[in-house]
N, CA and C atoms as an extended XYZ file, in Angstrom:
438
Properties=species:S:1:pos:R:3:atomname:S:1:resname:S:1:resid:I:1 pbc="F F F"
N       -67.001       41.039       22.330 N   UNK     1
C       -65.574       41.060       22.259 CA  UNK     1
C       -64.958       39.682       22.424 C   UNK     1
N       -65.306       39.094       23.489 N   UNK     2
C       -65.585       37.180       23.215 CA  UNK     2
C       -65.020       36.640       21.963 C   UNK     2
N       -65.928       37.160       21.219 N   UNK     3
C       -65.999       36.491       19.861 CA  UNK     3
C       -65.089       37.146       19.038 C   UNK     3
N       -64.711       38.221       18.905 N   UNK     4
C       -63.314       38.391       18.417 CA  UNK     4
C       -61.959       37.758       18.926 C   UNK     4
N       -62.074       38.054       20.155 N   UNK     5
C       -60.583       37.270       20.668 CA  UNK     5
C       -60.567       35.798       20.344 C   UNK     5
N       -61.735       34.760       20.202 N   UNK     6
C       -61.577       33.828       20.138 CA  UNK     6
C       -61.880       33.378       18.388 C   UNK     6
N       -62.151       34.052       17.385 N   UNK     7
C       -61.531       34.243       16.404 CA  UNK     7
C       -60.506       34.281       16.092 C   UNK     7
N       -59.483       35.412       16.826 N   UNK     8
C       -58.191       35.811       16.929 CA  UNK     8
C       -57.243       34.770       17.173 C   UNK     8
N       -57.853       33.943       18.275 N   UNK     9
C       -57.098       32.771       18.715 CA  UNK     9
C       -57.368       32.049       17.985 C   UNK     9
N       -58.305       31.011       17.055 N   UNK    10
C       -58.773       30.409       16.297 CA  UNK    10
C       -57.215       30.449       15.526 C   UNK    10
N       -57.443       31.651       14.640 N   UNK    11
C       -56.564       32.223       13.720 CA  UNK    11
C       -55.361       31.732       13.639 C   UNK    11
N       -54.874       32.261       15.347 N   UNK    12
C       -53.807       32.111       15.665 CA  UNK    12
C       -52.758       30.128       15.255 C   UNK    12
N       -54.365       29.750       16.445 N   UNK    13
C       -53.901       27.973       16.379 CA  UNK    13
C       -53.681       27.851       14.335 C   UNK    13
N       -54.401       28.075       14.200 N   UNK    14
C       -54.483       27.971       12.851 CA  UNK    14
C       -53.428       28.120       11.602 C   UNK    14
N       -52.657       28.981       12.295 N   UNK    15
C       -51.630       29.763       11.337 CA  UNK    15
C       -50.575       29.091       12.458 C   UNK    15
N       -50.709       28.638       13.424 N   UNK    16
C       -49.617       27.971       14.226 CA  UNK    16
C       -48.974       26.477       14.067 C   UNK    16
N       -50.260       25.794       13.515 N   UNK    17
C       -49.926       24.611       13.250 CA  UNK    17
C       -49.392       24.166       12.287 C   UNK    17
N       -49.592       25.118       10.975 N   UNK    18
C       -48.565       24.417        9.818 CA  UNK    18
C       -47.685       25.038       10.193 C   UNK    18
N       -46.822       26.237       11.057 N   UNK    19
C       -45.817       26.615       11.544 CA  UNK    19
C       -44.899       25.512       11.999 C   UNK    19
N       -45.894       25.017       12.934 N   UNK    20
C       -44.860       23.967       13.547 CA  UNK    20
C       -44.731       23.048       13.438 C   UNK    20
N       -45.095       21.940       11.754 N   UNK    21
C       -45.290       21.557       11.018 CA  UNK    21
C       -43.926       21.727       10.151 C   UNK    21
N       -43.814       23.240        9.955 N   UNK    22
C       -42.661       23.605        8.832 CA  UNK    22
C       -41.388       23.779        9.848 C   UNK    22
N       -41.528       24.199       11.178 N   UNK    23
C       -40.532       23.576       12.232 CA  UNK    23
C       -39.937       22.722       12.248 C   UNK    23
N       -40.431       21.834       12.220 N   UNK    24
C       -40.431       20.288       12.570 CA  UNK    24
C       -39.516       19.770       11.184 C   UNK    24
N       -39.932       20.280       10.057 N   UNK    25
C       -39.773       19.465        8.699 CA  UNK    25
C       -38.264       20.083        8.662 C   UNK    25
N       -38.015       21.551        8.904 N   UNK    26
C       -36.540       22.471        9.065 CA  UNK    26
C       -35.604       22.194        9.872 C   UNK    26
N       -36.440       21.935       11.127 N   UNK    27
C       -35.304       20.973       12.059 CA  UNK    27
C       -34.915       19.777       11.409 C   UNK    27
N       -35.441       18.893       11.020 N   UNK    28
C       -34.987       17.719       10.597 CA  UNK    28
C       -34.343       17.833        9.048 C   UNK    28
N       -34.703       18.671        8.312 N   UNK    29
C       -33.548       19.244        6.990 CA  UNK    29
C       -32.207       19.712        7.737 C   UNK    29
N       -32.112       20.405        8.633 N   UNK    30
C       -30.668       21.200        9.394 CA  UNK    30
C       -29.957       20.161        9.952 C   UNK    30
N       -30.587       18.511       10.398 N   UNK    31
C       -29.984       18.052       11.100 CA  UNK    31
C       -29.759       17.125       10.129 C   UNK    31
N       -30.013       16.485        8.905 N   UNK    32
C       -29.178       16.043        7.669 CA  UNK    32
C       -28.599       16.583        6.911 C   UNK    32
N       -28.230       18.237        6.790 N   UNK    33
C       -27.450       19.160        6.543 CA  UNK    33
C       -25.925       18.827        7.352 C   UNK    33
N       -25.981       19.064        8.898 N   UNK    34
C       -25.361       19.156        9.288 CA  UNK    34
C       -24.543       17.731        9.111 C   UNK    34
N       -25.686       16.714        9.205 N   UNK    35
C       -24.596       15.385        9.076 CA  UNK    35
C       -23.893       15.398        7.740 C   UNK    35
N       -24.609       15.344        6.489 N   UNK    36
C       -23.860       15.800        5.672 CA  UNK    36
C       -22.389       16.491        5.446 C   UNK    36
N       -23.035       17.951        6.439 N   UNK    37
C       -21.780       18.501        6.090 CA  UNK    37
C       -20.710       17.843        6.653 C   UNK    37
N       -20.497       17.625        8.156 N   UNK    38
C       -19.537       16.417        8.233 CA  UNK    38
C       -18.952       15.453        6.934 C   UNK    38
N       -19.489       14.872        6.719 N   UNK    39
C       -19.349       13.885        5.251 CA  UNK    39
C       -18.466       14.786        4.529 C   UNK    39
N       -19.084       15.947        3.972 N   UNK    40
C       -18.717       16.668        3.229 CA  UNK    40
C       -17.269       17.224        3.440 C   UNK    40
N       -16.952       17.398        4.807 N   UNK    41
C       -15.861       18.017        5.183 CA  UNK    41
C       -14.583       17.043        5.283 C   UNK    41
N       -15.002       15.645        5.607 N   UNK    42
C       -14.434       14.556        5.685 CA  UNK    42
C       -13.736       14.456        3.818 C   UNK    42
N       -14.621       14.629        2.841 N   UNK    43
C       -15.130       14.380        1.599 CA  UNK    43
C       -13.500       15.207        0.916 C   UNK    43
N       -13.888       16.447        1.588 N   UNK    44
C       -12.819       17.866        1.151 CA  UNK    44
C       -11.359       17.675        1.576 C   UNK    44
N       -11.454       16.951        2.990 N   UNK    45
C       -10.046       16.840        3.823 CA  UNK    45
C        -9.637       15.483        2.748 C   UNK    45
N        -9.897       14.794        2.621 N   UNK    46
C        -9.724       13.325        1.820 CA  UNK    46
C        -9.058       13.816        0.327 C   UNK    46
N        -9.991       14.784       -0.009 N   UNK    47
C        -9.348       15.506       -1.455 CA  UNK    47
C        -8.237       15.929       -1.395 C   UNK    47
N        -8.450       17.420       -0.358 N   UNK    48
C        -6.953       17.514       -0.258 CA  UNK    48
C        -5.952       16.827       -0.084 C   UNK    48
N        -5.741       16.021        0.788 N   UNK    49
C        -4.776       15.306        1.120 CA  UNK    49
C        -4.498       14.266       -0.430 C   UNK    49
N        -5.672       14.145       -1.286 N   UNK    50
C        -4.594       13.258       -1.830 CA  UNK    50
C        -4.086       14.602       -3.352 C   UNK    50
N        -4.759       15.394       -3.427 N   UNK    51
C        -4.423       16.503       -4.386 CA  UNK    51
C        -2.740       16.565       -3.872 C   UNK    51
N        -2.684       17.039       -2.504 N   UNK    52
C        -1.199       17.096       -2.047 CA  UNK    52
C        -0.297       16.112       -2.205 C   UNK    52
N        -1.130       14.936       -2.707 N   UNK    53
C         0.178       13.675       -2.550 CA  UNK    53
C         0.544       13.246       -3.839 C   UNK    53
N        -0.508       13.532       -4.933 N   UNK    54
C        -0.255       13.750       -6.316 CA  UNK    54
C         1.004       14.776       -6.449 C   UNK    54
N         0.442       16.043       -6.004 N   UNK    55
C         1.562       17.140       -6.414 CA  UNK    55
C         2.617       17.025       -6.044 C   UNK    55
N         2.712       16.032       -4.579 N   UNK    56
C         4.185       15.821       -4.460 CA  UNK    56
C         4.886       14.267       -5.246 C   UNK    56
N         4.300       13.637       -5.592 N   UNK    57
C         4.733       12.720       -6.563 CA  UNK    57
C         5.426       12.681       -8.110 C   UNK    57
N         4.260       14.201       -8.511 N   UNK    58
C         4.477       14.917       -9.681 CA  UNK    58
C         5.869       14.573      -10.139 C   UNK    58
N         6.936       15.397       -8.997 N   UNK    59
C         8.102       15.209       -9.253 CA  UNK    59
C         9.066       14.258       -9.468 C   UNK    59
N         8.603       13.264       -8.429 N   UNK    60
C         9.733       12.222       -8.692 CA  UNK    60
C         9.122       11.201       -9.829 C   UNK    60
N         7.918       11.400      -10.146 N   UNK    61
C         7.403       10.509      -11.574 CA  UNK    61
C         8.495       11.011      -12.569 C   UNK    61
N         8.477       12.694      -12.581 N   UNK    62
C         8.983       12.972      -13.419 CA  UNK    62
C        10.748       12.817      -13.917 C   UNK    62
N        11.194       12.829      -12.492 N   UNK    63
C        12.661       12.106      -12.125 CA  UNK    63
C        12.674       10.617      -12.990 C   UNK    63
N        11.670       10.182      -12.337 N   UNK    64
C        11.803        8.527      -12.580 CA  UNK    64
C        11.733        8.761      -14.084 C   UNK    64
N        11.041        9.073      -15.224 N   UNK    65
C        10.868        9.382      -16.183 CA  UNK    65
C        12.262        9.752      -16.973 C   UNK    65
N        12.651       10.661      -16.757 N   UNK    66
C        13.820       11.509      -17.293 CA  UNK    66
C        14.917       10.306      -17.400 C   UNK    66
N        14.685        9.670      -15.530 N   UNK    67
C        16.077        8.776      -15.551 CA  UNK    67
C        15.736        7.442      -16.419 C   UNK    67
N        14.695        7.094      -16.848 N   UNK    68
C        14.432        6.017      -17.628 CA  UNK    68
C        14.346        5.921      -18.996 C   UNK    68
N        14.275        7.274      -19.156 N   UNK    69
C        14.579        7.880      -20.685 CA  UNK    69
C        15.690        8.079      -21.235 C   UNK    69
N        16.934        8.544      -20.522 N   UNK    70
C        18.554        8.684      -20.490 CA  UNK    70
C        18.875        7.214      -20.440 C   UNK    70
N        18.326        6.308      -19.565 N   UNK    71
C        18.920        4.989      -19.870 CA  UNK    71
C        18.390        4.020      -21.170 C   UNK    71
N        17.272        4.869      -21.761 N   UNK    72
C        16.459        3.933      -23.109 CA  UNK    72
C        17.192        4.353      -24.061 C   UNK    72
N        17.767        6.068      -23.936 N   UNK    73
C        18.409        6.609      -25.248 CA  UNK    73
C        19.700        5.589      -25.531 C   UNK    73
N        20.052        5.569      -23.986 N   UNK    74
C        21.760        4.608      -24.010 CA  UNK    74
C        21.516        3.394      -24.692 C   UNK    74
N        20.830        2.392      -24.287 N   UNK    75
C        20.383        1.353      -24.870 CA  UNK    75
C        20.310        1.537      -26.640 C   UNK    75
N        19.243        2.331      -26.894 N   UNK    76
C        19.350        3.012      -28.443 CA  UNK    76
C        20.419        3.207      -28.892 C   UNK    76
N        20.743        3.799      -28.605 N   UNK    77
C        22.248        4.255      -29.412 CA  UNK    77
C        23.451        3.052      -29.471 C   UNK    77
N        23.442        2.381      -28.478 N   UNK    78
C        24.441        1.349      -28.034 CA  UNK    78
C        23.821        0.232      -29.440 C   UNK    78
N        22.237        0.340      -29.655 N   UNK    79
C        21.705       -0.776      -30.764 CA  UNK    79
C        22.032       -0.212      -31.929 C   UNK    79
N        22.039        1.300      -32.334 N   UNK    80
C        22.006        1.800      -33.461 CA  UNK    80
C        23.482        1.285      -34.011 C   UNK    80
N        24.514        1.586      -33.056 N   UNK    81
C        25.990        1.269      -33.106 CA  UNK    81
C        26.277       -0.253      -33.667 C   UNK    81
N        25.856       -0.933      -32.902 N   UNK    82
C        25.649       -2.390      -33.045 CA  UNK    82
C        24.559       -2.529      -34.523 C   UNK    82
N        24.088       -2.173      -34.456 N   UNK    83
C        23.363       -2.372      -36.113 CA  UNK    83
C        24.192       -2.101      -37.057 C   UNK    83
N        25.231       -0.683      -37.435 N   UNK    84
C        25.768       -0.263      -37.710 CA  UNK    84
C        27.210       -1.420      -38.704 C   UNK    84
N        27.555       -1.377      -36.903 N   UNK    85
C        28.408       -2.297      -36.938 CA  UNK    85
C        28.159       -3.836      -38.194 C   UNK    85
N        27.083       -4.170      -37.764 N   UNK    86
C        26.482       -5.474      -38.057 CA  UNK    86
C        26.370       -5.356      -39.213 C   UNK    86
N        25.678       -4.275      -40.154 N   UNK    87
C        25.531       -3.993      -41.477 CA  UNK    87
C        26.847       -4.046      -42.382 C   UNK    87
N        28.195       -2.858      -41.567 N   UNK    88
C        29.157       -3.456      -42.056 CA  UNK    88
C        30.027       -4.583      -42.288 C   UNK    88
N        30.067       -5.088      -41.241 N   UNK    89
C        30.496       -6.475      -41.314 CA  UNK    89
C        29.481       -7.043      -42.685 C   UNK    89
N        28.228       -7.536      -42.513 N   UNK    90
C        27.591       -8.186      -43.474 CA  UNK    90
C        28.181       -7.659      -44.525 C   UNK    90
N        28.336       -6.355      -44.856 N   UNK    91
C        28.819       -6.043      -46.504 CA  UNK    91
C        29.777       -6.624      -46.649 C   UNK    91
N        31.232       -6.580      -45.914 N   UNK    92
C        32.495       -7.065      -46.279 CA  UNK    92
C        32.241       -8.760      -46.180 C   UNK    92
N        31.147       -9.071      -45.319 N   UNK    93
C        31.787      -10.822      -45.640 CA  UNK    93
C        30.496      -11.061      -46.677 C   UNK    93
N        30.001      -10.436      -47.479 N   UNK    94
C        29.148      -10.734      -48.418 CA  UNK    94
C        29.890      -10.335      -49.895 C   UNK    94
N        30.980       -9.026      -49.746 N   UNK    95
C        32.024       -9.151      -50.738 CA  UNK    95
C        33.076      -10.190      -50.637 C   UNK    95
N        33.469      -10.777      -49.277 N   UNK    96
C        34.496      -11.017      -49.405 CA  UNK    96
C        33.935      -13.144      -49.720 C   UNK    96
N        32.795      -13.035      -49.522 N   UNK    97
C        32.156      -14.192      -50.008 CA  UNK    97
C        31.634      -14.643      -51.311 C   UNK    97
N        31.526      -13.296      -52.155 N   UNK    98
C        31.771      -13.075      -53.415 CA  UNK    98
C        33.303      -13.473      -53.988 C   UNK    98
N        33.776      -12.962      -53.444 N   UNK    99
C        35.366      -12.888      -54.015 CA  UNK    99
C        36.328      -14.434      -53.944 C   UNK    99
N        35.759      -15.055      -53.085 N   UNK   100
C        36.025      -16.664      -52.420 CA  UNK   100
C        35.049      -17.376      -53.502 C   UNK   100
N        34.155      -17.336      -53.419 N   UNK   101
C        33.101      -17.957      -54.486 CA  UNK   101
C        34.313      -18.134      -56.246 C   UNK   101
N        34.165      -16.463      -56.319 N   UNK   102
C        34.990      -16.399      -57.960 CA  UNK   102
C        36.121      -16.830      -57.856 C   UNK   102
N        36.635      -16.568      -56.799 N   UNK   103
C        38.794      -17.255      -56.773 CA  UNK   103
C        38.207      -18.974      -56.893 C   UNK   103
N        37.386      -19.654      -56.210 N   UNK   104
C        37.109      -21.154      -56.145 CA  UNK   104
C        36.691      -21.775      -57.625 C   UNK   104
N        35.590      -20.818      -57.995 N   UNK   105
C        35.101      -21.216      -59.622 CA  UNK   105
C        36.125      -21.010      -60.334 C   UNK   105
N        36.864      -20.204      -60.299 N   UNK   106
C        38.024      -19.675      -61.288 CA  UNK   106
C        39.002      -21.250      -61.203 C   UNK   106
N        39.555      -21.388      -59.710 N   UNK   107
C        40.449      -22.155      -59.738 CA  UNK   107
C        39.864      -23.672      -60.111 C   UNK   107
N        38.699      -23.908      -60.102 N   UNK   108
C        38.006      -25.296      -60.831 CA  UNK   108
C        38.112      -25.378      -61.852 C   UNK   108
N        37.541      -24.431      -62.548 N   UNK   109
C        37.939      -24.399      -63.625 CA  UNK   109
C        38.983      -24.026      -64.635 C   UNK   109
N        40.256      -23.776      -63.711 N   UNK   110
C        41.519      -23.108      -64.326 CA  UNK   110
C        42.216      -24.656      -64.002 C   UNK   110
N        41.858      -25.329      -63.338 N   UNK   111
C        42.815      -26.761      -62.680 CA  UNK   111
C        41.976      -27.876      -63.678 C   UNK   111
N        42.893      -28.561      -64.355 N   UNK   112
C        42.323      -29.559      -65.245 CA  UNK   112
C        43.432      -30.792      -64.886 C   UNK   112
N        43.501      -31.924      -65.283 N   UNK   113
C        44.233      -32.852      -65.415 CA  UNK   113
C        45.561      -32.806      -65.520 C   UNK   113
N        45.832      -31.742      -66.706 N   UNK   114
C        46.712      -31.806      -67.532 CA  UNK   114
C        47.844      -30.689      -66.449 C   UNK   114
N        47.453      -29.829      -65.678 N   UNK   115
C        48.678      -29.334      -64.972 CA  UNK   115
C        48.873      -30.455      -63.262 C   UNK   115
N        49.912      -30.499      -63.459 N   UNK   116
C        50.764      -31.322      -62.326 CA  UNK   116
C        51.033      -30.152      -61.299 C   UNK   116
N        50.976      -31.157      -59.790 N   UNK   117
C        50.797      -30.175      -58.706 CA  UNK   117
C        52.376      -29.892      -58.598 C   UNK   117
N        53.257      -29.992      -59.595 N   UNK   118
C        54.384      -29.018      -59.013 CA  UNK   118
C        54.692      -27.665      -59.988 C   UNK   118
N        53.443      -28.071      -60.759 N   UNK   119
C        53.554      -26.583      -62.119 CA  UNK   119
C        52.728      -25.630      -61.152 C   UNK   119
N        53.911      -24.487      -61.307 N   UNK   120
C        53.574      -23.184      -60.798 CA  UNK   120
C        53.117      -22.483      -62.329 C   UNK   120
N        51.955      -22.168      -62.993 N   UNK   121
C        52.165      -21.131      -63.898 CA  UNK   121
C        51.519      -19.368      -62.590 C   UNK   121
N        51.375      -18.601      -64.094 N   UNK   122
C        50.904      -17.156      -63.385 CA  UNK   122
C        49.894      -17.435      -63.200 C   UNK   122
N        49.200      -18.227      -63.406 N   UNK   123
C        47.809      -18.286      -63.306 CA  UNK   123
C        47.737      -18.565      -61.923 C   UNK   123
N        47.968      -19.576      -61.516 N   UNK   124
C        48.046      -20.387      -60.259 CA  UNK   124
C        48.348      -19.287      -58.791 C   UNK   124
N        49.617      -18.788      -59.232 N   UNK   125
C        50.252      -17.650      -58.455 CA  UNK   125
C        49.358      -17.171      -58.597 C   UNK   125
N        48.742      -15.955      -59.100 N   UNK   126
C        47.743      -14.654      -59.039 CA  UNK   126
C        46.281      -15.411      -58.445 C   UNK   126
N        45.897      -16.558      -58.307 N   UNK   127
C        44.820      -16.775      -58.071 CA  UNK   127
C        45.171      -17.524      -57.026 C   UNK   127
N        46.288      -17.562      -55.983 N   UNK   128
C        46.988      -17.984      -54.928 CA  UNK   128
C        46.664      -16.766      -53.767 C   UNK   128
N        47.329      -15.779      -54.557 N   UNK   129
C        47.563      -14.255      -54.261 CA  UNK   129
C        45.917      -13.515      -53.651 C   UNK   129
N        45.236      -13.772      -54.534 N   UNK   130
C        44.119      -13.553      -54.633 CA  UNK   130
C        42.939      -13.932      -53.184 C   UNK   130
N        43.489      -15.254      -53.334 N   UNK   131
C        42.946      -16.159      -52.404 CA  UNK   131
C        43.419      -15.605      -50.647 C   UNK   131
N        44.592      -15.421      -50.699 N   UNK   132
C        45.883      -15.175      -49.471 CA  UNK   132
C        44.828      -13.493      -49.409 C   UNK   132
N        44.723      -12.417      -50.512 N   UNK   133
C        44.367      -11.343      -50.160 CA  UNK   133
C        42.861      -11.376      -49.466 C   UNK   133
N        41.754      -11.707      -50.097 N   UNK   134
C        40.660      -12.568      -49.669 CA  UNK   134
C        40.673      -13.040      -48.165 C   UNK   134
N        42.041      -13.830      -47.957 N   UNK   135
C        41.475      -14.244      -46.436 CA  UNK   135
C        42.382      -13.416      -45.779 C   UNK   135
N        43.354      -12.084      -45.900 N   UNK   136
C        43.236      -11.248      -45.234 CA  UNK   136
C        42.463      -10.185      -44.769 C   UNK   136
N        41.122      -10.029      -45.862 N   UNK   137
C        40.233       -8.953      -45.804 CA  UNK   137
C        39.570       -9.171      -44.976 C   UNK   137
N        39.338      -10.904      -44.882 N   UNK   138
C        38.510      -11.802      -44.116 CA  UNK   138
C        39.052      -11.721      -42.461 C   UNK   138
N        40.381      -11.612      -42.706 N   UNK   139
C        40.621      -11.734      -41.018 CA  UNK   139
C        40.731      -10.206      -40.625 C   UNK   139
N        40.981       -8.963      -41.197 N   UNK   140
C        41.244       -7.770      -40.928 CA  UNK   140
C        39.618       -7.624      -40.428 C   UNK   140
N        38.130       -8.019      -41.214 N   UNK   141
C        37.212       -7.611      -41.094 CA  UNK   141
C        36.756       -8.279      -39.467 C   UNK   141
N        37.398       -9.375      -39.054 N   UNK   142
C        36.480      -10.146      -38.044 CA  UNK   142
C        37.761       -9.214      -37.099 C   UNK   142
N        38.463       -8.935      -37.282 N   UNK   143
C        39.309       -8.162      -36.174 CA  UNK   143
C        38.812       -6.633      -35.918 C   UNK   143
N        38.459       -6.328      -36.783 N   UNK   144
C        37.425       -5.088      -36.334 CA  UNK   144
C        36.444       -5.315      -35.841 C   UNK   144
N        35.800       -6.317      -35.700 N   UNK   145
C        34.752       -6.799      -34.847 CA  UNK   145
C        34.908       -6.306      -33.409 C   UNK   145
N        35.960       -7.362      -32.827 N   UNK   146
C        35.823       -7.250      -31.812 CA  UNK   146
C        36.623       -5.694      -31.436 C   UNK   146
């Protein structure tokens, strides 16, 4: 009977030692688990907190946004106006620079030697007239300017 029990025990040591072997290796997995999880929890609190600081930012980005967009449209529109503006003007002093051009060629070549500066004909008058209408279009247009 000896010799069974000390078989038995044999056995025992036997089947005991990679036990406490795989003890040993589990304790020390649980205790870089646990540090971990720390980390981990540190890891999660860090998230949240900034998930929460995004979501509360969300809003006033979006404020800031809106209000920077209402002041770009103003700007826009204030340029579109001003373009506007600018285009018309260019047309009238590009007619009315036309019209100065032909009253000047006209009158060069309507003025020769032969009329004296106290001869009034119609010619003279209407291309006087002309001239006088010309630089009223001219001053009506820069008065709409401003």
């Amino acid at each position: 009977m000896a010799s069974i029990e000390l078989i038995i025990n044999i056995v025992i040591i036997c089947l005991l030692v990679p036990m406490i072997i795989f003890a040993y290796n589990l304790n020390k997995n649980l205790k870089t688990l646990r540090q971990n999880q720390n980390s981990l929890a540190q890891l999660v609190s860090a998230l949240n907190e900034a998930t929460f600081k995004a979501e509360n930012s969300i809003p006033k980005l979006k404020s800031a946004t809106e209000h920077s967009s209402h002041g770009l449209k103003e700007v826009v529109d204030n340029a579109k106006e001003l373009k506007n503006d600018l285009l018309f003007i260019n047309e009238r002093a590009d007619s009315l620079a036309d019209r100065l051009e032909n009253i000047i060629s006209n009158s060069r070549n309507m003025t020769s030697p032969a009329v004296t500066e106290n001869s009034d004909t119609s010619e003279n008058v209407s291309l006087k007239d002309d001239r006088a209408m010309a630089e009223m279009e001219l001053l009506k247009a820069l008065r709409a300017i401003k």
